[in-house]
N, C-alpha and C positions, 0 to 999 in steps of 0.2 A: 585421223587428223592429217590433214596435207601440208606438203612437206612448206609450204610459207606459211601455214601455223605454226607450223614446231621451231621454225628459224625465228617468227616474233615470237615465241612465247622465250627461245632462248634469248634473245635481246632484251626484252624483259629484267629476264634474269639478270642477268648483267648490269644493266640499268641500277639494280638494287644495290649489284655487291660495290659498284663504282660508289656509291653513297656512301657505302663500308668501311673503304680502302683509299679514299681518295683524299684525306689529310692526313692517315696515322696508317702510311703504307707498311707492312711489313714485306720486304723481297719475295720471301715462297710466294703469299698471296697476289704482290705483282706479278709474278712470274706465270703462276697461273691462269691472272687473269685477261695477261697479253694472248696466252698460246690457245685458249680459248676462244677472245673476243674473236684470233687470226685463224680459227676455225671458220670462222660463219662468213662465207664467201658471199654473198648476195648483193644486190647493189642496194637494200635498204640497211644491211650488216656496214656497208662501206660508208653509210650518211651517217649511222648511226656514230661509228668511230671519229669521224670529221666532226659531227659536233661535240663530241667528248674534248673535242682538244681547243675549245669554246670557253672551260672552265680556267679561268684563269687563279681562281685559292684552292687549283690542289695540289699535291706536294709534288716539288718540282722533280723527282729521282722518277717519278710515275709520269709526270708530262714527257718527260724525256724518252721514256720506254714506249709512251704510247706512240709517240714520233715515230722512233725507229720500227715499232710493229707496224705502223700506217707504209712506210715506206719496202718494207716486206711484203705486202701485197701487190707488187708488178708494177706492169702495164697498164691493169686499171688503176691503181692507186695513180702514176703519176698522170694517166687522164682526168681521172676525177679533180684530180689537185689543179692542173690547169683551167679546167672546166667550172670550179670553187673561187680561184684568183678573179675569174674575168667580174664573177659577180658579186666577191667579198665587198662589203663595205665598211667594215672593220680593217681598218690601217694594222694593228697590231696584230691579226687576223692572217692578213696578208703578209707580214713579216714572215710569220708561222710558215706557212703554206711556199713563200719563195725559200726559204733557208731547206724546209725538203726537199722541195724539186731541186734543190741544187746537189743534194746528195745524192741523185740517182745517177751522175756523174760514177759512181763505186757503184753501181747497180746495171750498169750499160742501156742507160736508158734512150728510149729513143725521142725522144724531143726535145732534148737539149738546148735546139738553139732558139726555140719558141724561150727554153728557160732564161738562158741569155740573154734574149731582147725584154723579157721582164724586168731583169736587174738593171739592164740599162736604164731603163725608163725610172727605177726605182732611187736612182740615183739624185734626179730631179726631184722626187717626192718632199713634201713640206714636213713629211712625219720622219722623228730620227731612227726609230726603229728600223722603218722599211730601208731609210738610207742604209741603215748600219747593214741590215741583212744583205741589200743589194751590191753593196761591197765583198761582204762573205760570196757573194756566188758570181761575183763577177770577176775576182779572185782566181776560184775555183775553173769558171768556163771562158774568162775572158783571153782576148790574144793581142798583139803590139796594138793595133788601132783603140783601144780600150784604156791604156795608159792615159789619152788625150780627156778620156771622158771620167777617168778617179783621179785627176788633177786638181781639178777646181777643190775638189773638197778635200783632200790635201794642205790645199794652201789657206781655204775659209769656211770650211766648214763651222757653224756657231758651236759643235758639242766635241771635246776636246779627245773623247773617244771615240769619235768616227774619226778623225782626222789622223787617230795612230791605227784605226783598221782601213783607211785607205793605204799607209803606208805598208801595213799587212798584203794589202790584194797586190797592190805593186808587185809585193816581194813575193806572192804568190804566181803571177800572171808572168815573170820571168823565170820562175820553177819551170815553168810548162815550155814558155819560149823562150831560149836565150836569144834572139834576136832583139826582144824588149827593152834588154838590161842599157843600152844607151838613152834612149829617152826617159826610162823611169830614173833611172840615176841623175839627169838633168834634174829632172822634180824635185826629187829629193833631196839634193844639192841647194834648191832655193826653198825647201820649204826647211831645211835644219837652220838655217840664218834668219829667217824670220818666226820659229814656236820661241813659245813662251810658256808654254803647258808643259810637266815636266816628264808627265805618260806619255804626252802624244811627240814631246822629244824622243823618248826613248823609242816606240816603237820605230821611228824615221832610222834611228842612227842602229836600229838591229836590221834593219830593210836594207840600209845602203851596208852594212859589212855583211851580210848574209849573200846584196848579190855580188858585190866585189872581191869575194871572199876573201877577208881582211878579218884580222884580232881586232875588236876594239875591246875587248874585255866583258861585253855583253852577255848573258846568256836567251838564247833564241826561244828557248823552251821556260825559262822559270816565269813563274807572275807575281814575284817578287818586284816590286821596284829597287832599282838599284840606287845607292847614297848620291847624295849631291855630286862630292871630290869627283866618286864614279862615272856618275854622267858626263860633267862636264874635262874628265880626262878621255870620253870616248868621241865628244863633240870636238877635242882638240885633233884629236888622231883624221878623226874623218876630213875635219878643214886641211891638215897636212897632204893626207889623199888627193882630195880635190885640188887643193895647190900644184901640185906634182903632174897632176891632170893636165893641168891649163899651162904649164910653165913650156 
């Protein structure tokens, strides 16, 4: 048998145990069946995985591992994924596919700014998915001129969770730069006086003490939402701020 027999017949195989495994995961069997699938280096092994992550009812602990196996595979993996983007026509699809490549950012990937001007563009997109995604990695790879472009949706975006993960990428994108931190801090200054959403309040008012590094009593990490009195005693601290700002 040669050796691209034996690689489809083990694909094959696979194919089946995914059938298996893919609502009523058990961990060992995930586990195995990630270090396996990341056995079979071939570029028909690599189509094969990419469409696996197609399936969207299976259970989300395995979509997630598949992610992370896909993104274990290099160089090719984040060519293939860009090479996948251009011709997705699945919006949700392409969420998929930009939120990886944005993780090869922790992998020392080298295309990065091809992934960059994805998000960018992604940001425009009519699908909230991809917006939302395009924020996670523009977040992640964006630099001060990029504040100008997670503004807009900041301030109007229609889905009330993107509007608190634009103020995420903000708070992100001046992790990386502090040169940022004056223009996103404007942003966010005019978009805490005009929400009315009471997540996409809070994310704003954890973005602007995170980068001013100020108590408002927030925690950066929990996804708890915090009580009404709570927010709006953090919404008051931060107007103090800003007042003190401008005086």
């Amino acid at each position: 048998m040669s050796a691209f027999a034996k690689e489809s017949k083990a694909i094959d195989a696979l194919r089946q145990r995914f059938k298996a495994i893919r609502i009523d995961t058990d961990v060992s069997d995930m586990f195995d069946f990630g270090a396996d699938l990341l056995a079979l280096q071939s570029a028909e092994a690599l189509a094969f995985h990419y469409e696996l992550l197609r399936d969207t009812g299976m259970d989300s602990e395995l979509f997630d591992w598949l992610c992370r196996k896909f993104s274990e595979r290099g160089d090719a993996a984040e060519d293939h994924l860009l090479a996948c983007f251009a011709e997705e026509h699945d919006p949700a699809m392409q969420a998929t596919v930009l939120q990886m490549l944005g993780t090869f950012k922790y992998r020392k990937g080298r295309r990065l700014k091809e992934t960059a001007a994805l998000a960018r563009a992604a940001l425009a997109s009519p699908n909230e998915d991809l917006r939302c995604k395009g924020l996670w990695v523009i977040g992640w790879l964006g630099g001060t001129a990029d504040v100008a472009k997670v503004a807009p949706l900041l301030a109007s975006d229609p889905i009330a969770a993107n509007r608190q993960w634009a103020a995420s990428a903000l708070m992100q994108i001046v992790l990386n730069r502090r040169s940022a931190a004056p223009k996103a801090l404007e942003c966010l200054r005019t978009a805490l006086e005009a929400e009315t959403d009471p997540v996409a309040l809070r994310g704003i008012l954890v973005a602007v003490q995170e980068i001013a590094g100020k108590k408002f009593g927030l925690s950066s990490s929990s996804h708890e939402q915090p009580s009404e009195d709570k927010l709006q005693a953090a919404l008051a601290k931060a107007r103090r701020m800003f007042a003190r700002a401008a005086a």
